[in-house]
C-alpha positions in Angstrom: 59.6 8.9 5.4 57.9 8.6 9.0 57.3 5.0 10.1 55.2 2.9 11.9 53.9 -0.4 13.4 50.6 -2.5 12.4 49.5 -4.4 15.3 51.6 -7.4 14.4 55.1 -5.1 14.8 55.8 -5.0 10.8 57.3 -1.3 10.1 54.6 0.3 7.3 55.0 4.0 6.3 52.0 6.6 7.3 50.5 6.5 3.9 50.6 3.0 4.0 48.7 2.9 7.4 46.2 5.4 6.4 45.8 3.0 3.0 45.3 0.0 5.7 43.3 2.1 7.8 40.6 3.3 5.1 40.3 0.0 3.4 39.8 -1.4 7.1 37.0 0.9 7.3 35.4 -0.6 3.9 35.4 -4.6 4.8 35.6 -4.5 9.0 33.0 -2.4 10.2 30.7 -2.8 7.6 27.7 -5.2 10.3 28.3 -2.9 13.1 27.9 0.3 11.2 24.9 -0.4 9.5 23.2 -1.8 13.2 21.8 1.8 13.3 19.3 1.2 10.7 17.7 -1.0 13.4 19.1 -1.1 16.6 16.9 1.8 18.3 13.2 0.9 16.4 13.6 -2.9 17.7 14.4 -1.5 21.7 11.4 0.7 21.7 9.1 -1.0 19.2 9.7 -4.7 19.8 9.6 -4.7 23.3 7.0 -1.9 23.8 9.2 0.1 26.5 7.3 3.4 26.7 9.6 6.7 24.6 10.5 8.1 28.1 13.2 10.3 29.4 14.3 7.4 32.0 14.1 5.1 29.2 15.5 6.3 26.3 18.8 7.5 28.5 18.7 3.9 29.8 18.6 2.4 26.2 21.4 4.9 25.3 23.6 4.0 28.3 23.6 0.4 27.7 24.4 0.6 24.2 27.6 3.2 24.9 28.7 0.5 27.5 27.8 -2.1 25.5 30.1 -0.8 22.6 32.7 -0.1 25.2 33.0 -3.3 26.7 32.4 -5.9 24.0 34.1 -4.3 21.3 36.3 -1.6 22.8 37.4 -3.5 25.2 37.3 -6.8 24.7 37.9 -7.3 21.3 39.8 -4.3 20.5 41.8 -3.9 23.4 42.6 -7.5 24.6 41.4 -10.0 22.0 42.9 -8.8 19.4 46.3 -9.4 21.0 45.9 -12.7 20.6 46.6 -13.5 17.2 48.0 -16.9 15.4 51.0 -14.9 13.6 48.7 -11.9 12.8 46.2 -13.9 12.0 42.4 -13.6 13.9 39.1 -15.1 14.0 37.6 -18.0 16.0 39.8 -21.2 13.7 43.2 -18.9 14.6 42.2 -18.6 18.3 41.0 -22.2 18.6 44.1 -22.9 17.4 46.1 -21.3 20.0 44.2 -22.6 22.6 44.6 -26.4 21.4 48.6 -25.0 21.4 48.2 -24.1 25.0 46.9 -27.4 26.1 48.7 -29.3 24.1 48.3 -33.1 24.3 47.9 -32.8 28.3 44.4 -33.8 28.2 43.0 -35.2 25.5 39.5 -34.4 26.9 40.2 -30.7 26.8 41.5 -31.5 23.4 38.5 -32.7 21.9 36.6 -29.8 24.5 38.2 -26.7 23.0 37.8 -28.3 19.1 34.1 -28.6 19.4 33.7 -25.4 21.0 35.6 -23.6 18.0 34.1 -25.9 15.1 30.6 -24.6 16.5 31.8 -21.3 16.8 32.5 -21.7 13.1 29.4 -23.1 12.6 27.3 -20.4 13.6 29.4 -18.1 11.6 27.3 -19.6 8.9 24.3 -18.4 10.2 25.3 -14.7 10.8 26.2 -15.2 7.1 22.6 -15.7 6.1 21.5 -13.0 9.1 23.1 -10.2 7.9 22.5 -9.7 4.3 18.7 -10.8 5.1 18.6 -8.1 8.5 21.0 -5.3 6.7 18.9 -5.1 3.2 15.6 -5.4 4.8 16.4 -2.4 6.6 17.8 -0.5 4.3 14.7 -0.7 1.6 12.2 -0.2 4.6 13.7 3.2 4.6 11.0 3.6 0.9 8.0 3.7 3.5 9.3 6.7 5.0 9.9 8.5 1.8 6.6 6.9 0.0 4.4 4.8 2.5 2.5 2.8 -0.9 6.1 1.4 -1.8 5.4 -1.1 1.4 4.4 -4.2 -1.0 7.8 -3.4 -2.8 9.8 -3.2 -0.1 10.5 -7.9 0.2 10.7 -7.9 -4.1 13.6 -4.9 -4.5 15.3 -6.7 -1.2 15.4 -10.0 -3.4 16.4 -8.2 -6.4 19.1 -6.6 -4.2 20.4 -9.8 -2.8 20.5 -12.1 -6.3 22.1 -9.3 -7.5 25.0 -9.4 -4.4 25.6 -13.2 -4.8 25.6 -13.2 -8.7 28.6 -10.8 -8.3 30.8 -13.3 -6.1 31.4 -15.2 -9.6 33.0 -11.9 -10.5 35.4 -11.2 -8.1 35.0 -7.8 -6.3 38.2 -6.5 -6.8 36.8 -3.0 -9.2 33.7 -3.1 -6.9 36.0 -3.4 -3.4 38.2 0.1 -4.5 35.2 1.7 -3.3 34.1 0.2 -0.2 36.3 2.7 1.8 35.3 5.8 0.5 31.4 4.6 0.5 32.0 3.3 4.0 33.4 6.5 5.4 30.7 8.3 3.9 28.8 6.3 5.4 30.1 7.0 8.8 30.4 10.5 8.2 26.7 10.8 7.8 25.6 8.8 10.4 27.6 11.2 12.6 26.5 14.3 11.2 22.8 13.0 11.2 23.2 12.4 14.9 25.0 15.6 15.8 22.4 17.9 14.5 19.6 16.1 16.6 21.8 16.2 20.0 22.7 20.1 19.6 18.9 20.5 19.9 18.7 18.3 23.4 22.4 18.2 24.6 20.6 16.5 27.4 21.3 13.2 25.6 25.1 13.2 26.2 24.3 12.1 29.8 23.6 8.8 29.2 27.3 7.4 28.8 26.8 7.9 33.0 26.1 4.3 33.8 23.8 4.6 36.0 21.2 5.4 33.7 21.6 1.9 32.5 21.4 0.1 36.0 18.0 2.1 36.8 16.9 1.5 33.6 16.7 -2.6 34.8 16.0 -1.5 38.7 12.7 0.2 37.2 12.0 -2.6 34.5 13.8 -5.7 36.2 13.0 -9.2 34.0 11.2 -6.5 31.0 14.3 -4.5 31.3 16.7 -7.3 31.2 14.9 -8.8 27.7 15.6 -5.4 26.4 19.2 -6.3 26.0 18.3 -9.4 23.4 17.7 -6.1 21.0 20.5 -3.7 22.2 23.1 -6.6 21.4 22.1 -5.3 18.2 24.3 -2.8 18.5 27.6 -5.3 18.7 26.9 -7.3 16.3 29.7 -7.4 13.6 31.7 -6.7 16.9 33.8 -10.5 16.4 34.5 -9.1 13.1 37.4 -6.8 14.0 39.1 -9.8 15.0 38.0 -12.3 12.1 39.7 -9.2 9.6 43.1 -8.5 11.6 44.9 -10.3 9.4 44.0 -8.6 6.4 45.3 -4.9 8.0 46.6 -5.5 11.1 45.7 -4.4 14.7 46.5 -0.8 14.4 44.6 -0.1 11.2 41.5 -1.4 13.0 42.2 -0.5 16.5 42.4 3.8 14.5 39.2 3.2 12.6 37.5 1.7 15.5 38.5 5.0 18.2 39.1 7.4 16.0 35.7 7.2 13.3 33.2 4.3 13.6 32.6 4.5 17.5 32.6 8.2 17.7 30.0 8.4 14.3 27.8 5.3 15.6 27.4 6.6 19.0 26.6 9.9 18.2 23.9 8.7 15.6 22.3 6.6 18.7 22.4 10.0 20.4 20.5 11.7 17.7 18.2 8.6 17.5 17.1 9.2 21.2 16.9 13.2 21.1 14.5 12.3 18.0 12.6 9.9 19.8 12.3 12.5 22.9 11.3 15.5 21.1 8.8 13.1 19.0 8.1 9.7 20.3 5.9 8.8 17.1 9.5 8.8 15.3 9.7 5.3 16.9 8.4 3.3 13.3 11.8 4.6 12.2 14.0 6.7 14.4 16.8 6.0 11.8 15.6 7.2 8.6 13.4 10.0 10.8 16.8 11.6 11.5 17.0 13.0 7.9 15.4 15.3 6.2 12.4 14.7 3.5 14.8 15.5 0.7 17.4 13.6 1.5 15.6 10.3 2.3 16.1 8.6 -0.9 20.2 9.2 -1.1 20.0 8.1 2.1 17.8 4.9 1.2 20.3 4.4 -1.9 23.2 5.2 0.7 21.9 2.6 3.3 21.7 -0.1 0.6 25.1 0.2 -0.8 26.4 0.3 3.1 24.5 -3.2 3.6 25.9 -4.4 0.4 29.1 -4.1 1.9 28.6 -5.6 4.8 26.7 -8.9 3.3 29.5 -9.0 1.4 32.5 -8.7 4.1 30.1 -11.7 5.7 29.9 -13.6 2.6 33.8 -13.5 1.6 34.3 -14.5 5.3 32.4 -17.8 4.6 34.2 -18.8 1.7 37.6 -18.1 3.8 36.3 -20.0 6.7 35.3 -23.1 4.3 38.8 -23.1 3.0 40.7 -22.9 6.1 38.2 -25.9 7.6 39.3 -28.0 4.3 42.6 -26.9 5.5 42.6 -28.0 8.8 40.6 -31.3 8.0 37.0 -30.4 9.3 35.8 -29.9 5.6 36.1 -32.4 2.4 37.8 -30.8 -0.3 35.4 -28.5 -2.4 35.6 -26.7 -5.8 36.9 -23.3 -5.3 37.8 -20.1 -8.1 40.3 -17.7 -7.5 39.1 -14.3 -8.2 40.8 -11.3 -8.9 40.7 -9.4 -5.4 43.5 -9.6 -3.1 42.2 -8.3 0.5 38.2 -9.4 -0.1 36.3 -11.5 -2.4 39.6 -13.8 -3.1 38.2 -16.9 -3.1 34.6 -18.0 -4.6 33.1 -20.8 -3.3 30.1 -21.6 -5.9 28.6 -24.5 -3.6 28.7 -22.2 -0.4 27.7 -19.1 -2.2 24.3 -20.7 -4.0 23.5 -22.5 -0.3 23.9 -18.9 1.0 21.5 -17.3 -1.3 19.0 -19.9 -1.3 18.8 -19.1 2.4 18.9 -15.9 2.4 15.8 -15.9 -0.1 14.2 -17.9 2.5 14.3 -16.1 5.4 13.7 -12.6 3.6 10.3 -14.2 2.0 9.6 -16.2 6.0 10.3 -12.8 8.0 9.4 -10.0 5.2 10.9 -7.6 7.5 13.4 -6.3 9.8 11.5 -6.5 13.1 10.5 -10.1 12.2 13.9 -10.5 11.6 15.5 -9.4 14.6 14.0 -12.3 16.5 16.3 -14.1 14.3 19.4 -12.1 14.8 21.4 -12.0 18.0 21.5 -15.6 19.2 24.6 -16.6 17.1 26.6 -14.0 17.7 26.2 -13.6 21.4 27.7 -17.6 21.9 30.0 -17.2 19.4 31.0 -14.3 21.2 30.8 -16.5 24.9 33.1 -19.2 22.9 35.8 -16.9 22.2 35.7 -15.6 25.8 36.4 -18.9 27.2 38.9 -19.7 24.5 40.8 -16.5 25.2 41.0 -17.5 29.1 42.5 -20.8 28.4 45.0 -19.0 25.9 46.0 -16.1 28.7 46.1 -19.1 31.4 48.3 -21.5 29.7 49.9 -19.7 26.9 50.5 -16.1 28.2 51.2 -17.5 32.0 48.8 -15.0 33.7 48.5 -15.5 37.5 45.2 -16.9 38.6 44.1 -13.5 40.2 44.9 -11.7 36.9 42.9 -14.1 34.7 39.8 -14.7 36.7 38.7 -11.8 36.8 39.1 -10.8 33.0 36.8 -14.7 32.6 34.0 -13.6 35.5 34.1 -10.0 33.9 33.3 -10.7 30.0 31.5 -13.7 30.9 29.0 -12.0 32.9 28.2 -9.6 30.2 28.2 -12.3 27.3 26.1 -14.4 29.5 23.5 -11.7 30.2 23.2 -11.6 26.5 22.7 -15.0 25.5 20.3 -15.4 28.4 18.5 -12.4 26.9 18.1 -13.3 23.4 17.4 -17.2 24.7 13.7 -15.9 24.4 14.4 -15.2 20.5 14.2 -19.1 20.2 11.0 -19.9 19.2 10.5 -16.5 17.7 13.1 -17.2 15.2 15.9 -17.3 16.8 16.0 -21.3 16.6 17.3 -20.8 12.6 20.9 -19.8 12.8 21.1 -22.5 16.1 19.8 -25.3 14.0 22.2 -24.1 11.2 24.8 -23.8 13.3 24.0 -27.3 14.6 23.4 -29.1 10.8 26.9 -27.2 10.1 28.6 -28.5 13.2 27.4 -31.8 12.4 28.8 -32.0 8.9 32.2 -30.8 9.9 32.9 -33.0 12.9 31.8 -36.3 11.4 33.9 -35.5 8.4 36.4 -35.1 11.1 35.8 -38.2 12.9 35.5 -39.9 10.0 38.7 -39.1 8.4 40.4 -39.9 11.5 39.0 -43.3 11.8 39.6 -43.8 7.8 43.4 -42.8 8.8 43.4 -45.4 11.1 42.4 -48.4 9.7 44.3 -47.0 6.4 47.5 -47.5 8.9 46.8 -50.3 10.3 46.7 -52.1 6.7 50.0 -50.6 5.3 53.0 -52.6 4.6 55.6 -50.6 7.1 58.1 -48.7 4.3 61.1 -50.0 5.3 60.5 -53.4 5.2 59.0 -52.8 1.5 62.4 -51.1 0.5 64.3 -53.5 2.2 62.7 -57.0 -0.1 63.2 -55.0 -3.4 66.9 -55.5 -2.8 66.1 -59.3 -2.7 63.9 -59.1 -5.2 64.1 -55.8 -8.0 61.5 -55.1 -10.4 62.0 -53.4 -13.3 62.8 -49.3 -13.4 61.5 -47.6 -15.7 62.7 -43.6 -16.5 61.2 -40.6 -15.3 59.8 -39.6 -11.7 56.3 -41.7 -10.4 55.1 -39.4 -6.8 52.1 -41.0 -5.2 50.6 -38.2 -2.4 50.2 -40.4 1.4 49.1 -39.2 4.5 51.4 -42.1 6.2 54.8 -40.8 5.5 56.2 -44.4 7.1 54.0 -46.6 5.1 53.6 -47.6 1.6 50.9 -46.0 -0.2 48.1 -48.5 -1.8 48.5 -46.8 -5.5 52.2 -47.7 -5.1 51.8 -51.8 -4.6 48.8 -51.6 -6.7 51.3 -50.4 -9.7 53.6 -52.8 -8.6 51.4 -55.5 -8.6 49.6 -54.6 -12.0 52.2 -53.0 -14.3 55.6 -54.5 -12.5 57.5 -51.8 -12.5 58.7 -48.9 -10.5 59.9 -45.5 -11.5 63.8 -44.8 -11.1 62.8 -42.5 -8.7 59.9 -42.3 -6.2 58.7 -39.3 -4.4 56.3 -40.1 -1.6 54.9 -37.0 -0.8 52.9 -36.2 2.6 50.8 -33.0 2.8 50.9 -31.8 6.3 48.6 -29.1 7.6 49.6 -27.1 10.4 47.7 -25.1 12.8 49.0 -21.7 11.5 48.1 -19.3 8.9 51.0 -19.7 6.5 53.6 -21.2 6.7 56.6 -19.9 4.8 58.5 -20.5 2.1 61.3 -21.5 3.6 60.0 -24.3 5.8 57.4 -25.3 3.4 59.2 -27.9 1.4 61.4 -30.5 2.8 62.8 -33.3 0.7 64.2 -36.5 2.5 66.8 -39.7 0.4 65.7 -43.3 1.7 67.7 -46.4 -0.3 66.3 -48.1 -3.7 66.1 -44.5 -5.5 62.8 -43.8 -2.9 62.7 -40.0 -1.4 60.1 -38.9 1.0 58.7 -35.4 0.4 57.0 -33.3 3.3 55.2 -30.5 1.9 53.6 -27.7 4.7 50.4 -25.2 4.6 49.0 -23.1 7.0 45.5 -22.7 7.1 45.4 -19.8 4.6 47.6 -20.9 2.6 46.6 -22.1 -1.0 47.9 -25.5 -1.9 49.8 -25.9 -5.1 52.0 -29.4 -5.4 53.0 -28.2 -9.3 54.7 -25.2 -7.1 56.2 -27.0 -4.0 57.9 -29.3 -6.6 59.2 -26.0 -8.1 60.0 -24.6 -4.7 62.1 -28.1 -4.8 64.1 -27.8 -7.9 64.7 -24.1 -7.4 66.7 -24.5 -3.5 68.3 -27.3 -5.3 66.6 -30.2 -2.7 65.5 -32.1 -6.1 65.0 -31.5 -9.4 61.8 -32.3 -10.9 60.4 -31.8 -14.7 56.6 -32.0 -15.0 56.8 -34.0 -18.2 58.7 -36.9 -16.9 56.7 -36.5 -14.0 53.8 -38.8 -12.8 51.3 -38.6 -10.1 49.8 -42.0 -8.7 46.2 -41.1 -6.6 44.3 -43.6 -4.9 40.3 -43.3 -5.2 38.6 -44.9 -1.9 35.7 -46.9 -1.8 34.4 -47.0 1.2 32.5 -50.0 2.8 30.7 -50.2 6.0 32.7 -52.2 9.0 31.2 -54.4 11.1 32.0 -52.5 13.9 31.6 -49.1 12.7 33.5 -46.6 14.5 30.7 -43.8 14.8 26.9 -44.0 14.5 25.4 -45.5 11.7 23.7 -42.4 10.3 26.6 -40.7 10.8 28.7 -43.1 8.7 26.2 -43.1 6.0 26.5 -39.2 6.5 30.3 -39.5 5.9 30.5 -41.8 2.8 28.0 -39.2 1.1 30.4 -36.2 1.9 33.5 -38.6 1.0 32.1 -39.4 -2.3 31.0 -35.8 -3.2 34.4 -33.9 -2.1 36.4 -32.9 -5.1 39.6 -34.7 -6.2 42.7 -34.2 -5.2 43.8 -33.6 -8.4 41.8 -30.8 -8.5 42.5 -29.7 -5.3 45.7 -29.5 -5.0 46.8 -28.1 -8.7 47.8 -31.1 -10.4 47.8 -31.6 -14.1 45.2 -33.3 -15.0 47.2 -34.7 -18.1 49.8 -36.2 -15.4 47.1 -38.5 -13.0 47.2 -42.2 -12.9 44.4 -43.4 -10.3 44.0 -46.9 -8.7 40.8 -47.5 -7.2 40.6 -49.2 -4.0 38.2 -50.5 -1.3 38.3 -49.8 2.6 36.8 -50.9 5.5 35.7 -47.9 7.6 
């Protein structure tokens, strides 16, 4: 059988590729193939730029060069290469950029953290955007077909979404079978829709020439330049295709990408503009205008189920994003179900997923349509995408060694188009626009005092622990009693005595005949494997330390690591004559707090809502003892 490479070099057969390939097509592309439904009727009709020849070729030319270089090139092309052991996505390339630092400068330390947690952060607020913008659009398509269905256009959108988020508690592992086939449809149509519009005026196909884009802003200067807060329109979704590598790889994507979405979505823009030439009134709707009168409803119906998708490519992305920031310590531990789906809808978050639809509500019932929307929609995306440009600089610079004179101008290049967008849609701001910021903000708030204050909870925790060799070294002078079976008590301090441990000590004077303390250690990589991710350590007086190591998308499971354990022969463990000793915190102000006071208040709110660590981390319930103690923060 024929062979080939995914974008991270691991051989996979042709069939196997064009399996990766279509199912990349069903969860990638699904927010930049349905920004058609939009795109065009928010150029001409929000910004009131007259249906001319000039302009509509202008409009045209931007959005091919805008596809080109932000997601062709950029992310596609050079982004993409830089992946966290195949992994993508803002958390993986923050990660790589702390890696290239290192601890040379703490300031850049901290620098290149915030920027990626608020890159997260407003990945939240594309989460509510895009279900909101994408269904909106799609049911507007009714007015076209029936103009009296307008006052039913906001209930069936709401009826729509409820419907979306009830199905996360399902898993969408039947439904996500058919988000390929539906998706290339999809595609398909949009590029046949388009093509029949540009035989008619072939003229259209001029506008990849560039310079129909600069006159475009010579003729309409600061007008022109606003124009562009609506075509980034057109790229949003673009971050996407790196977010998703590590669910199929670069080369799945990278074929979809060249080979069927660009080619279809472009040529449907195409159409769009020969429509709006040969009849400017087409502007209320140049997307659903494309299509004939009897195929406007399988198109409305097609639309929808195309939007669907790509809400819920957005939504699964916000329950993977939650997890890896509990992962890597911006997020207290929250309840989460595994579902049945493997590459999409894997993890249900019900906390995130209830937030997410509450908003979504909102902003449907605030806006009530897609134009109000699109006010909305644009500011998020365009600094996340500025974030991962610098980000991806630093990791060239200090991880990939480029020269100065090869990485500047890759930094001045993509930062003058980002900038030129999020200068554009910066007029958005008090239009709507201020929503995802201020959710990006509340977010980014949330996860870095968590942060801060689990760092300065670690420290004081330190600074109060009885160093571990010393404690093993006065049981020798003094032994208490050993009783049988196995006591592990979890501690973030591997080289100090855990709290639970001298609280048992103290209260029931004994000790196990053997004690595991085991240290959970989170590293700044996807997965770790198997081999490396259990490492069992002897220390004197029948004490072992335990290291135990997850990536960011790993799923932690102690019950397994100690199976891992017995299995390689490092130590055998039974779960029966096994006990697990947890220590509950109470936190109490310090005089001194170590952060604002609001913000500590903030923190012991989060601290006392985050779920166990029983619970978290797989542990029998049946098999937890828990000693409550008190700390000074």
């Amino acid at each position: 059988m024929s062979q080939t490479t995914t974008g991270h070099g691991a051989e996979i057969s042709r069939t196997r590729l064009a399996g990766l390939t279509l199912a990349a097509v069903g969860v990638v592309f699904g927010d930049i193939g349905t920004s058609p439904l939009y795109t065009m009727k928010e150029v001409f009709g929000g910004h009131g730029i007259a249906v001319s020849h000039d302009n509509v070729l202008g409009i045209l030319s931007l959005v091919f060069w805008a596809l080109m270089l932000i997601v062709s090139l950029k992310y596609v092309l050079f982004i993409m290469r830089a992946d966290n052991r195949g992994e993508g996505g803002i958390m993986a390339l923050t990660a790589l950029a702390q890696r290239a630092v290192g601890k040379a400068s703490p300031r850049m330390m901290w620098g290149l953290t915030a920027l990626g947690i608020f890159g997260a952060a407003l990945f939240y607020g594309d989460g509510v955007i895009t279900p909101a913008m994408s269904v909106l659009s799609a049911v507007e398509g009714l007015e076209i077909a029936a103009p009296g269905m307008h006052r039913y256009v906001v209930p069936i959108t709401i009826v729509v979404i409820v419907g979306l988020f009830w199905m996360q508690s399902k898993g969408t592992a039947s439904v996500g079978a058919l988000f390929g086939p539906v998706m290339v449809t999809w595609f398909l149509t949009l590029g046949t829709l388009g093509l029949a519009q540009v035989i008619h005026h072939p003229g259209v196909l001029a506008a990849i020439n560039p310079w129909y884009g600069m006159n475009f802003f010579i003729e309409h200067r600061l007008h022109g330049f606003l124009a562009l807060g609506s075509v980034v329109l057109a790229v949003t979704g673009g971050e996407a295709l790196y977010a998703d590598m590590g669910h199929f790889g670069r080369r799945p994507i990278k074929l979809a990408w060249f080979f069927l979405v660009l080619p279809c979505l472009y040529m449907n823009y195409l159409g769009q503009g020969a429509l709006l030439l040969s009849d400017p009134s087409t502007v209320r709707n140049p997307f659903y205008l494309l299509a004939p009168d009897w195929a406007l409803y399988p198109m409305v119906g097609l639309a929808t189920m195309a939007t669907i998708i790509a809400s819920q490519a957005v939504i699964s992305g916000a329950f993977s994003l939650t997890r890896q920031a509990t992962q890597l310590g911006y997020c207290p531990r929250i309840a989460y179900i595994h579902t049945s789906a493997r590459e999409i809808g894997q993890v249900y978050v019900p906390g995130i997923n209830w937030a997410l639809l509450l908003s979504v509500i909102a902003l449907v019932l605030g806006f009530r349509s897609s134009s109000n929307l699109a006010s909305a929609y644009g500011i998020a995306v365009t600094i996340t995408m500025l974030i991962d440009t610098v980000l991806a600089f630093i990791v060239v610079q200090a991880l990939w060694k480029w020269r100065l004179f090869q990485s500047i101008p890759f930094l001045v290049g993509f930062l003058i188009v980002d900038l030129g967008f999020v200068i554009a849609c910066s007029v958005k701001v008090f239009d709507g626009g201020w929503f995802p910021l201020a959710m990006g903000a509340a977010i980014f708030t949330l996860l870095a005092t968590w942060h801060r204050g689990r760092t300065l909870l670690s420290e004081r925790t330190r600074l109060e622990t009885m160093p571990l060799d010393i404690f093993i070294s006065s049981l020798f002078h003094s032994p208490p009693r050993r009783v049988e079976g196995t006591g592990i008590f979890m501690t973030a301090n591997s080289e100090g005595v855990p709290r639970p441990l001298l609280h048992n000590l103290l209260h029931n004077k004994v000790l196990h005949e053997r004690v595991v303390l085991l240290t959970v250690i989170n590293e700044d990589v996807p997965f770790v494997p198997e081999i490396d991710r259990v490492e069992v350590q002897t220390l004197d007086f029948g004490f072992y330390r335990m290291f135990v190591r997850y990536g960011f998308k790993d799923e932690p499971d102690i019950p397994g690591a100690m199976e891992q354990a017995t299995t390689t022969g490092q130590m055998e463990f039974r779960m029966m004559e096994t006990t697990f000793f947890l220590g509950r915190e109470r936190l109490v102000p310090h005089v001194k707090p170590g952060m604002a006071m609001w913000r500590e208040r903030l923190f012991f709110f989060m601290f006392r809502n985050a779920s166990s660590a029983a619970d978290f981390f797989r542990i029998p319930p049946n098999r937890v003892v828990e000693f409550g103690t008190q700390v000074e923060l």
